[in-house]
C-alpha positions as CSV (number, residue, x, y, z in Angstrom):
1,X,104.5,58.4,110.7
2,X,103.7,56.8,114.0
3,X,100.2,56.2,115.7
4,X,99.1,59.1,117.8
5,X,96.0,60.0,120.4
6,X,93.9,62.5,118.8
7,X,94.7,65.0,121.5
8,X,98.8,64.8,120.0
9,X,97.7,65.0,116.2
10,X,95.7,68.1,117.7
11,X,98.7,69.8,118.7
12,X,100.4,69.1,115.9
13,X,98.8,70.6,113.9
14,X,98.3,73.8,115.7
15,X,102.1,73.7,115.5
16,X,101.9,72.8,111.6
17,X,99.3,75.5,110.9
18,X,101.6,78.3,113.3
19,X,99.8,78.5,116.6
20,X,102.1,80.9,118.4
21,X,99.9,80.9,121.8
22,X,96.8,78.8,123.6
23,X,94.7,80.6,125.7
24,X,93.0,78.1,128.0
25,X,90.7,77.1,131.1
26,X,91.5,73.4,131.8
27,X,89.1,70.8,131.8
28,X,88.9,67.3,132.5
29,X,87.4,66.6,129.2
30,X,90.0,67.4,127.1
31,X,93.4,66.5,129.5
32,X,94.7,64.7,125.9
33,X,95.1,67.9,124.5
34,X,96.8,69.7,127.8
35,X,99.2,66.3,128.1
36,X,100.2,67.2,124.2
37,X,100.7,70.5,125.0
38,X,103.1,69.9,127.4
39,X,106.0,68.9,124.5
40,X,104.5,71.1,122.1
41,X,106.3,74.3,121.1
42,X,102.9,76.5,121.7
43,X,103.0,78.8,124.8
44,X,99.7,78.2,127.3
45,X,98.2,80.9,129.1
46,X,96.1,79.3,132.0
47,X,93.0,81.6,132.3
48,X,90.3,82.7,135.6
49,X,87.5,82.4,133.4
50,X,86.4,81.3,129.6
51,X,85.1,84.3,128.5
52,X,88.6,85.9,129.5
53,X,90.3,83.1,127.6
54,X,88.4,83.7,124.6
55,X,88.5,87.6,124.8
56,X,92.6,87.2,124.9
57,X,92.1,84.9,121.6
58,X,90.0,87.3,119.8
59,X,92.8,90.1,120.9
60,X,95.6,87.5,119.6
61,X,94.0,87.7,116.6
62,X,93.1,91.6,116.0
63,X,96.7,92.6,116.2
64,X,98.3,89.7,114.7
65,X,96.2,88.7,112.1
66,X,96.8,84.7,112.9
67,X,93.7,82.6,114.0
68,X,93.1,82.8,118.4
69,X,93.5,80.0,119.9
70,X,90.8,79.1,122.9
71,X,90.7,76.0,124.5
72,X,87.5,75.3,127.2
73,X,85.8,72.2,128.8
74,X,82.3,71.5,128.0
75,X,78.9,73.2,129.6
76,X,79.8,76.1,131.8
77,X,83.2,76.3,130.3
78,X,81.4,77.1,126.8
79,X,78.4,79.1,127.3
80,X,81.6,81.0,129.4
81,X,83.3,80.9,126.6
82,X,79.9,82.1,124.1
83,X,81.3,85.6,124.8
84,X,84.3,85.8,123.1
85,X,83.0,83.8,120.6
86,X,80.2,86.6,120.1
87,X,82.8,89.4,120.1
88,X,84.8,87.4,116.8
89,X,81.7,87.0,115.5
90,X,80.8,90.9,115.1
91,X,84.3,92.2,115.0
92,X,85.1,90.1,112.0
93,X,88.0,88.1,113.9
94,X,89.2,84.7,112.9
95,X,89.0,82.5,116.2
96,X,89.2,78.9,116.8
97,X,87.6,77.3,119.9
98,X,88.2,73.7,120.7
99,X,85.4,72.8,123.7
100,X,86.0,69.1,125.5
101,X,82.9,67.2,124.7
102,X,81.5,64.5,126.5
103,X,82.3,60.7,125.4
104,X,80.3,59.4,122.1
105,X,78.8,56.7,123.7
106,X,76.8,59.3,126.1
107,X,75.3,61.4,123.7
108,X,71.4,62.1,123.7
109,X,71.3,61.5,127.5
110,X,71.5,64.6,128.8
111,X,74.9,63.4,130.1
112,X,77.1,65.7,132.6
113,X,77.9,69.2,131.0
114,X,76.5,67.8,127.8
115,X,75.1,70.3,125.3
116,X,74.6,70.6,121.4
117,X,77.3,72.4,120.8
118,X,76.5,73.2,116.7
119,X,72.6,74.4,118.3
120,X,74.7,76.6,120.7
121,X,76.8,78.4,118.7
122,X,75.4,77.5,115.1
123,X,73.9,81.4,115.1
124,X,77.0,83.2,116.1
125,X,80.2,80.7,114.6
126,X,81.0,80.3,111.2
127,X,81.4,76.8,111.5
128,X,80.4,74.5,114.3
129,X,81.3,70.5,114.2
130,X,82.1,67.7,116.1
131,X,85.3,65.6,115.8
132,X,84.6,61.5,115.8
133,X,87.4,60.2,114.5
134,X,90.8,60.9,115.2
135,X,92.0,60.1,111.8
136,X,90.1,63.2,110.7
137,X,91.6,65.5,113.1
138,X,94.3,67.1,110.9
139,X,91.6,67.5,108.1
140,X,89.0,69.5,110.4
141,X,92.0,71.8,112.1
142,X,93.0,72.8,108.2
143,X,89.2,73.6,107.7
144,X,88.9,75.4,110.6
145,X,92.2,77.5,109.5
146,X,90.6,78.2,106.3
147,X,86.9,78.7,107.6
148,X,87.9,81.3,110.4
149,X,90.3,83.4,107.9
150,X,88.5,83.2,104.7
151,X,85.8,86.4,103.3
152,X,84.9,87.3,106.3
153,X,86.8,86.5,109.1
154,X,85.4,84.8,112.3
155,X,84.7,82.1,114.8
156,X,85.0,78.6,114.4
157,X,84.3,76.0,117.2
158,X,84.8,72.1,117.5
159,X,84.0,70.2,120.1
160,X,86.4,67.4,120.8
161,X,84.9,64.1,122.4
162,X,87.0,63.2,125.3
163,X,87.5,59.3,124.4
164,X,88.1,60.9,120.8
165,X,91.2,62.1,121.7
166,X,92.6,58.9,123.6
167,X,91.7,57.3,120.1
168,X,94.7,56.6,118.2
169,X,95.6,56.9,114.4
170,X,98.2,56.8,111.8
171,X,97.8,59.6,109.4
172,X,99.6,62.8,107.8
173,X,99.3,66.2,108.9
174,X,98.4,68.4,105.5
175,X,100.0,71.7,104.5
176,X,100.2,75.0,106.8
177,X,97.2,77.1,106.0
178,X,98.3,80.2,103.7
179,X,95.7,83.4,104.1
180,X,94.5,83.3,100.5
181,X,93.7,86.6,99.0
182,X,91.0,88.0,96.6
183,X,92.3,90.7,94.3
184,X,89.1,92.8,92.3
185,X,89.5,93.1,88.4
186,X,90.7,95.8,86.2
187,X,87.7,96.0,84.9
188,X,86.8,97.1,88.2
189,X,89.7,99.1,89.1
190,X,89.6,100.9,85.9
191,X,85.2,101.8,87.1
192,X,86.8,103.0,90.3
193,X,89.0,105.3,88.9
194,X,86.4,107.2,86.5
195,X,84.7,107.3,89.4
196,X,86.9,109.0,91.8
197,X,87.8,111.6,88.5
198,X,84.3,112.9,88.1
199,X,83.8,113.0,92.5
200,X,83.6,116.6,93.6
201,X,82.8,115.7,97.4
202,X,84.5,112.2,98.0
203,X,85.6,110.6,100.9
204,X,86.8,107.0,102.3
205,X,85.8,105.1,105.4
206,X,88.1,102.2,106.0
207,X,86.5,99.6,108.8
208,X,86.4,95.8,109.3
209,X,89.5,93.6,109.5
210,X,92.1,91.5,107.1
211,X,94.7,94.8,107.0
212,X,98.0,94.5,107.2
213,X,100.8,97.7,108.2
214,X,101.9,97.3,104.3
215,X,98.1,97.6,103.3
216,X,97.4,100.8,105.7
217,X,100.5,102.2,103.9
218,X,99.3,101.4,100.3
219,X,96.2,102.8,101.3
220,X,97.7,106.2,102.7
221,X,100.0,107.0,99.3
222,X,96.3,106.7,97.3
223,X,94.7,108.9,99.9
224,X,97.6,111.6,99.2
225,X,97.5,111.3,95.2
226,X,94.0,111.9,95.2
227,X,93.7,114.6,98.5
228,X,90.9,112.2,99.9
229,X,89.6,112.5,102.8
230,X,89.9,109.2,105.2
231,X,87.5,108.5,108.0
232,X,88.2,105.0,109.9
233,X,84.7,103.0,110.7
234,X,84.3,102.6,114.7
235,X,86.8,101.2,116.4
236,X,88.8,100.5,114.0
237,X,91.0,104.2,114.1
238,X,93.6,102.8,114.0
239,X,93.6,101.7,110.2
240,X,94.9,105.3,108.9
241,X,97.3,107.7,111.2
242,X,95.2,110.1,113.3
243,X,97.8,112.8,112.4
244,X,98.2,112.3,108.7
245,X,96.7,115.4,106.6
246,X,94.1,113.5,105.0
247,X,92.5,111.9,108.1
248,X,88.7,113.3,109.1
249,X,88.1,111.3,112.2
250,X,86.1,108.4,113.2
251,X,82.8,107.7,112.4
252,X,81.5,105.8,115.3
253,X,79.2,106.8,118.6
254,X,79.7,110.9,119.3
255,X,81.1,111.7,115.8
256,X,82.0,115.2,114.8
257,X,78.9,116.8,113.3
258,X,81.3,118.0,110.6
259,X,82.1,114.5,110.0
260,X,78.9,113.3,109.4
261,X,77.7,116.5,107.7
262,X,80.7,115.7,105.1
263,X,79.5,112.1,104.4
264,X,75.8,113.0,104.1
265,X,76.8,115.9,101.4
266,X,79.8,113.6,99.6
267,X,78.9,112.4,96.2
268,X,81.5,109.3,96.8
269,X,81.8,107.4,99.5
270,X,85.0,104.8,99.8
271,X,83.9,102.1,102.1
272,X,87.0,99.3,102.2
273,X,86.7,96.5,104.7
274,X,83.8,97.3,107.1
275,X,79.7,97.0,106.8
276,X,79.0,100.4,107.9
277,X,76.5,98.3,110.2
278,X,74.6,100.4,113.0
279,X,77.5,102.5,115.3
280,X,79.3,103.9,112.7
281,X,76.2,104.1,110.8
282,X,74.3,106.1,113.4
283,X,71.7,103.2,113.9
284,X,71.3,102.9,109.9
285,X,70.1,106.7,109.6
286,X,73.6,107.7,108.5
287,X,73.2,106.4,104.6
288,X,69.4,105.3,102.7
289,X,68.9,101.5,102.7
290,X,69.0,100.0,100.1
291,X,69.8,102.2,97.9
292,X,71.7,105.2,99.3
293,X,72.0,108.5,98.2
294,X,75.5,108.5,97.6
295,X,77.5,106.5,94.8
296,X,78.6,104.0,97.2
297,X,81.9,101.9,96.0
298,X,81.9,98.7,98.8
299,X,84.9,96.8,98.8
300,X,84.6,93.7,101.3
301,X,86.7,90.4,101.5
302,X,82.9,88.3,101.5
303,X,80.7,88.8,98.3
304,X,77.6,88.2,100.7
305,X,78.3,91.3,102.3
306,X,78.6,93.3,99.1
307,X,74.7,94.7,98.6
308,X,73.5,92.8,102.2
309,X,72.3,95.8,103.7
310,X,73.2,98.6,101.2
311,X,73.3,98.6,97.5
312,X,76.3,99.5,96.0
313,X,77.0,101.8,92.9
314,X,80.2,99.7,92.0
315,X,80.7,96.3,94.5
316,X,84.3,95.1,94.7
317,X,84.5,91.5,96.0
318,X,88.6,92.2,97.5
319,X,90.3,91.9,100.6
320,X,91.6,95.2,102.3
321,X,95.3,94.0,101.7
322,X,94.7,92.9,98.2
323,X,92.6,96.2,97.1
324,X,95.5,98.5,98.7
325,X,98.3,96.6,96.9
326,X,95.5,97.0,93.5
327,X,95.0,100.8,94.2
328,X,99.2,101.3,93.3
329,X,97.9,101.6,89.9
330,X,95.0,103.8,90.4
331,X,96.3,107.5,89.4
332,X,94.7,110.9,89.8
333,X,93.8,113.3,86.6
334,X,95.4,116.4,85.8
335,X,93.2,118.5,87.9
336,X,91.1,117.3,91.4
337,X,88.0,118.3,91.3
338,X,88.0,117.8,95.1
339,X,91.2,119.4,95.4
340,X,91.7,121.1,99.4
341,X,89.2,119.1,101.1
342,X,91.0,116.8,103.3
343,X,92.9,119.8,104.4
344,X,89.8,121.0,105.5
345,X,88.4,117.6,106.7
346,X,91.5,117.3,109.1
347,X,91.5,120.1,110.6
348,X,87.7,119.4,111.8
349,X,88.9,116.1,112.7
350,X,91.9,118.4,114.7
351,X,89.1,120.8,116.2
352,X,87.0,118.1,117.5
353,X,89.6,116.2,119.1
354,X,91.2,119.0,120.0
355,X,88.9,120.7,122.5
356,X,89.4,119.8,126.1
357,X,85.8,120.4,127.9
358,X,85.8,121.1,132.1
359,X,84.1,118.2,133.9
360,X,82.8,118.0,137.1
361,X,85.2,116.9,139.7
362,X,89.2,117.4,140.6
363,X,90.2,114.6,138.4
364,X,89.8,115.8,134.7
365,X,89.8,112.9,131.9
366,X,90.5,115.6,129.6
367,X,93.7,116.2,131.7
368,X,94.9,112.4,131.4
369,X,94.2,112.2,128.0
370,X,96.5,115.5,127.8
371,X,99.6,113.8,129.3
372,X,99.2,110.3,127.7
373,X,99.1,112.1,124.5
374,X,103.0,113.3,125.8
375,X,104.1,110.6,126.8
376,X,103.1,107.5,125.0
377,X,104.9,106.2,122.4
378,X,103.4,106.2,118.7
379,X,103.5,102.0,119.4
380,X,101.8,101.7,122.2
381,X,99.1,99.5,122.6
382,X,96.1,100.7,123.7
383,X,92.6,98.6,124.8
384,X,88.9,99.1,126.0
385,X,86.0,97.2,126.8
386,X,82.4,99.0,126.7
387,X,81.4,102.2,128.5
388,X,80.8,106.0,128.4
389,X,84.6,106.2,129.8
390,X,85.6,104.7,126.0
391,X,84.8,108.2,124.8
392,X,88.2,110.0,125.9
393,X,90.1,107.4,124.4
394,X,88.6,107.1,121.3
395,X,87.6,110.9,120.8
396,X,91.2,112.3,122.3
397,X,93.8,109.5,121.6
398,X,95.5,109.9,118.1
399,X,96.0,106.4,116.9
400,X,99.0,106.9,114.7
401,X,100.3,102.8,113.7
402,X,98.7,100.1,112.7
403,X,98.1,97.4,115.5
404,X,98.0,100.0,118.7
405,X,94.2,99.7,119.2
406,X,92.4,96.4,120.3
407,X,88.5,97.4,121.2
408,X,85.3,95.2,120.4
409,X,83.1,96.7,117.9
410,X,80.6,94.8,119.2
411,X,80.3,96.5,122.5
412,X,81.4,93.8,125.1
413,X,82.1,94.7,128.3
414,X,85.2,93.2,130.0
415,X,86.8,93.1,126.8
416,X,90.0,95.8,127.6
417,X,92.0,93.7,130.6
418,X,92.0,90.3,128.8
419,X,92.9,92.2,125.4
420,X,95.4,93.6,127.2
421,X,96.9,90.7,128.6
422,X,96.8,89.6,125.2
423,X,98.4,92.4,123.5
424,X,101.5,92.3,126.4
425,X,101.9,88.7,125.5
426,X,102.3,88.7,122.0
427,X,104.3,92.5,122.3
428,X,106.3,92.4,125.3
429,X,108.6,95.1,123.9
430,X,105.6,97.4,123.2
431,X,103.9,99.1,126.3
432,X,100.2,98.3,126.7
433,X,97.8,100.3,128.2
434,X,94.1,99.1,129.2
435,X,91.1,101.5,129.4
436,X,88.4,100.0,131.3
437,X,85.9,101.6,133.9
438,X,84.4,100.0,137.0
439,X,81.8,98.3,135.7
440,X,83.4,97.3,132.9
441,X,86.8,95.9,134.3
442,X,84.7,93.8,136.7
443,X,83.4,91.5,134.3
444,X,86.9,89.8,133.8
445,X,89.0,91.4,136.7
446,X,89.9,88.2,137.8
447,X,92.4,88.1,134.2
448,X,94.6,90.8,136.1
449,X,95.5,87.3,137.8
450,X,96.5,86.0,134.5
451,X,98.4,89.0,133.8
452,X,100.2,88.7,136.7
453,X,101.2,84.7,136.2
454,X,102.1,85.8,133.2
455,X,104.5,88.7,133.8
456,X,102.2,90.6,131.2
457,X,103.3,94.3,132.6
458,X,99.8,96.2,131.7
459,X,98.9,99.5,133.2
460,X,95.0,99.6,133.9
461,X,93.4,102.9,134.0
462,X,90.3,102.1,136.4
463,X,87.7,105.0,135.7
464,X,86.1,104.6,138.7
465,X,82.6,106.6,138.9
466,X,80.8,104.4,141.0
467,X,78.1,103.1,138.7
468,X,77.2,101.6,135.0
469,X,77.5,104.7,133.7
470,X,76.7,104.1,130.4
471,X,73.5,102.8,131.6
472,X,72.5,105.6,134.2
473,X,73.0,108.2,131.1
474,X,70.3,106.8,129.2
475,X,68.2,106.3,131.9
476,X,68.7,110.2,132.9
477,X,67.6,110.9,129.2
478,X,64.7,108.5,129.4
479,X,63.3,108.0,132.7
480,X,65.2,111.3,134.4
481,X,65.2,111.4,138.5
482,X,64.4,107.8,138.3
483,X,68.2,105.7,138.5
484,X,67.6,102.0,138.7
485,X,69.9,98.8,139.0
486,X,73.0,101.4,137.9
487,X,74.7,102.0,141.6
488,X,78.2,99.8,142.3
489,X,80.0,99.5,145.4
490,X,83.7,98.4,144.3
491,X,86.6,97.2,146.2
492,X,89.9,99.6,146.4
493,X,91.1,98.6,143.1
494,X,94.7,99.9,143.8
495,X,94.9,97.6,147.4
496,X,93.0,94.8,144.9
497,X,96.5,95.0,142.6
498,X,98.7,95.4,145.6
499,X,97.5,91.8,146.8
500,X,98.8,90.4,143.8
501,X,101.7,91.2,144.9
502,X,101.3,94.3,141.4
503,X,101.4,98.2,141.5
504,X,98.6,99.8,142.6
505,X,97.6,103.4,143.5
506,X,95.1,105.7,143.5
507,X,94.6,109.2,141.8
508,X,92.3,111.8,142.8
509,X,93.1,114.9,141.1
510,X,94.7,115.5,137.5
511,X,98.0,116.2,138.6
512,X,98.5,113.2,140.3
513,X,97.9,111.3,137.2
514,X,101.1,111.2,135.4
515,X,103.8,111.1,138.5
516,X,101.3,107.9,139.3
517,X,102.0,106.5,135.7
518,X,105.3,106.9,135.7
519,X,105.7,104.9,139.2
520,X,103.5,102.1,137.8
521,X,105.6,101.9,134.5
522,X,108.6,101.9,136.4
523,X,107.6,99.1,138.9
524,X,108.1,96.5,136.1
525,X,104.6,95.0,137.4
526,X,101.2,94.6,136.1
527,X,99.6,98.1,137.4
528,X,96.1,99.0,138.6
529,X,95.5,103.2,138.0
530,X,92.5,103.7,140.3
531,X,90.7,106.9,138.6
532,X,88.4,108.4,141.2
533,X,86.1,110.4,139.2
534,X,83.4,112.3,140.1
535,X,79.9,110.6,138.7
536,X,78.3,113.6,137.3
537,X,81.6,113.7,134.6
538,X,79.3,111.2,132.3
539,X,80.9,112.7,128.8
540,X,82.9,115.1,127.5
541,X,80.1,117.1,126.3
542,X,77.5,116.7,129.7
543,X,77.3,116.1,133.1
544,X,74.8,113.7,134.6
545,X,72.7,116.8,136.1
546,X,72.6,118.3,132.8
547,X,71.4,115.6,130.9
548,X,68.7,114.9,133.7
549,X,67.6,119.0,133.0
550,X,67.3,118.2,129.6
551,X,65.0,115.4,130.0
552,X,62.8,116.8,132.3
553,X,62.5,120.2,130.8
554,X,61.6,117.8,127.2
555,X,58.9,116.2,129.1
């Protein structure tokens, strides 16, 4: 061992613990840790913007299952930053942000940029400290490993004096972080099983995050033994293949009224991984709290989640990966008592999807959805922030492999580009395609940048409609004739890519749409898809006018 400035003994252990990228803003404040990285190991992508930065990290993470890496000076870069760290938060992600801090001797004076960072984020992060000493740097990186992936997954931030890091100590790096497991009882297993004989109506929903491609597998052969019927929790679709026989659709905003009718009537109800918490819930209406209706069998990775919001029938403190690998031994009776309903479930979930409703305007979504459906491949990589437009993916898109879909449950805007970005980076053999409309993509456009510096080859489907559409629905439902704050006036986003020296082009009609996809995938260039499409297509179900008649002819 050999002294070392706290910024190198930060790097190496990033490098100990298997940091495969950094996703950063620089700072002056931590310029120890950006020197390091430059004979580290670790890829850097340079950022436009913190929130971007920490939006790729929480995208890192989704579809790798490794901690994100964000690295942001202090201040503006941090309450930047706050958003991504929010986004972990909800979508059960493990994250780690390191935030340059201002020098110890400064502290309590309001110095420049200074805030409180463990008052900041102490709400939203798992765990929020500050490093002193540079001796205990490899100690609070191995915490932060274990904090971010253990129960629940999520956000861990440490702020990182800047004379801290110059600081210089002799000390030993400690053992990579493992993911440890948590593996429910037979006692349990052998409950669950009883249970599952005497269901006449059951069904699964599989939702939050610690899955693995091995685990949706496992998961799949017990669906088939016992014919159950598999819904995946919002956003998370694709934890079970859309195409499978057993597979009843997604239980998020817009489900099928099948779908929903078949949970409310189930006598069983399967939830691994997620908290059923208020989308794919339908804002808590969807099962009685506390105690609902249903036998409810929770299995979750956190034991404080188990009986949080709902009580349980049987609770089932487990990881998704080690509850799958637990359900090998968990076999079906002689005779099903629910025997033909996932046939049935499916081909509801088939029926729903299926249907391709007329919109207003020459440029039908239905249609796009029609040829990517042709012409992607089952691997592709596909990402959305937040918005009304989120609906043809998620309604018409069959999800059919684990780690193809990177989308915030928690509803954050922006989130598609610099997931995408993200997803290309840590995929490059896999294509990547981003879903993100107007509003939306402007949040973080300026990552298309990144992209580009990068060599990160996205294709962006801009749904351009003019407005925040998502926003001038509801308004039409609840204040109808009376739009307010909702109009945009955007830029030509295809002439936007061009000047990054990326594919860009517009598309006005359906047919247009897949000669101009097949240019932008074979321009070998980050690609802008401008969608020009008419503002009264609001959803697949209802155009702007209509829902406007609906509300005015309620009041």
């Amino acid at each position: 061992m050999s002294q070392m400035t706290g910024g190198e003994l930060l790097v190496g252990a990033l490098e100990r613990h298997g940091a495969d990228r950094v996703f950063c803003v620089p700072g002056e404040s931590y310029l120890a840790v950006l020197d390091a990285l430059f004979d580290a190991s670790i890829p850097v992508t340079v950022c436009r913007q913190e929130g971007g930065a920490a939006m790729m990290a929480d995208a890192h993470a989704k579809l790798t299952g490794k901690p994100g890496i964000c690295m942001v000076t202090r201040g503006p870069g941090a309450t930047n930053a706050s958003a991504g760290v929010h986004i972990a938060a909800q979508d059960s992600t493990p994250m780690i942000l390191f935030i340059g801090q201002i020098e110890r001797g400064m502290r309590e004076r309001e110095a420049f940029q200074e805030v409180d960072y463990r008052q900041m984020f102490g709400g939203i992060a798992k765990w929020v400290a500050e490093i002193d000493q540079a001796d205990r740097v490899p100690e609070f990186i191995s915490r932060a490993y274990h904090v971010a992936t253990s129960g629940r997954p999520g956000p861990v931030v440490l702020a990182l004096p800047e004379d801290m890091l110059v600081e210089t100590a002799d000390v030993a790096q400690p053992a990579a972080w493992i993911q440890t497991e948590t593996y429910p009882g037979l006692t349990q297993m052998a409950d669950l099983q009883k249970r599952l004989w005497a269901a006449e109506r059951p069904i699964a929903i599989l939702g939050g995050s610690r899955w693995s491609e091995d685990a949706v597998a496992a998961f799949t052969r017990f669906a088939e033994r016992f014919d159950l019927p598999v819904a995946c929790s919002f956003r998370r679709q694709m934890l079970f293949d859309n195409l499978h026989g057993n597979y009843a659709g997604d239980v998020g905003i817009g489900i099928n009224p099948k779908l929903l009718a078949r949970i409310k009537a189930s006598d069983l109800i399967l939830l691994v991984g997620g908290r059923l918490s208020e989308m794919p819930s339908q804002s808590y209406s969807l099962l009685e709290i506390p105690s609902p209706v249903q036998q409810l069998v929770h299995i979750h990775p956190d034991a404080e989640e188990l009986g949080r919001v709902y009580v349980p029938a049987l609770a089932i403190h487990a990881s998704p990966t080690a509850f799958a690998k637990a359900l090998e031994g968990v076999q079906p009776p002689n005779e099903l008592k629910n025997a033909g309903q996932s046939e049935t479930a499916h081909q509801d979930y088939l029926d729903w999807s299926g249907a391709r409703p007329q919109t207003p305007g020459d440029l039908q979504m239905a249609g796009v959805m029609d040829w990517l459906e042709a012409n992607l491949a089952d691997d592709t990589i596909c990402t959305n922030g937040a918005g009304n437009y989120a609906t043809w993916l998620h309604r018409f898109h069959r999800f059919r492999r684990f780690g193809t879909q990177a989308a915030p449950t928690s509803g954050s805007m922006g989130y598609g580009l610099p997931a995408a970005v993200a997803s290309k980076l840590a995929f490059p053999d896999r294509e990547v395609v981003c879903f993100a409309g107007d509003g939306c993509l402007q949040m973080t456009m300026q990552e298309f940048g990144t992209a580009c510096q990068e060599g990160a080859n996205i294709i962006v489907l801009v749904v351009d409609n003019g407005m925040y559409g998502t926003i001038r629905m509801h308004q039409e439902r609840t204040y109808p004739g009376r739009p307010s704050a909702t109009k945009l006036v955007n830029p030509d986003f295809a002439d936007l890519a061009k000047s990054y020296g990326a594919f860009g082009e517009t598309v006005k009609t359906t047919a247009e749409f897949g000669p101009a996809f097949k240019r932008a995938r074979a321009s070998g260039k980050p690609a802008f898809l401008h969608l020009k499409l008419d503002p009264e297509a609001i959803t697949p179900a209802a155009s702007l006018s209509q829902i406007r008649t609906a509300a005015l002819d309620k009041h």
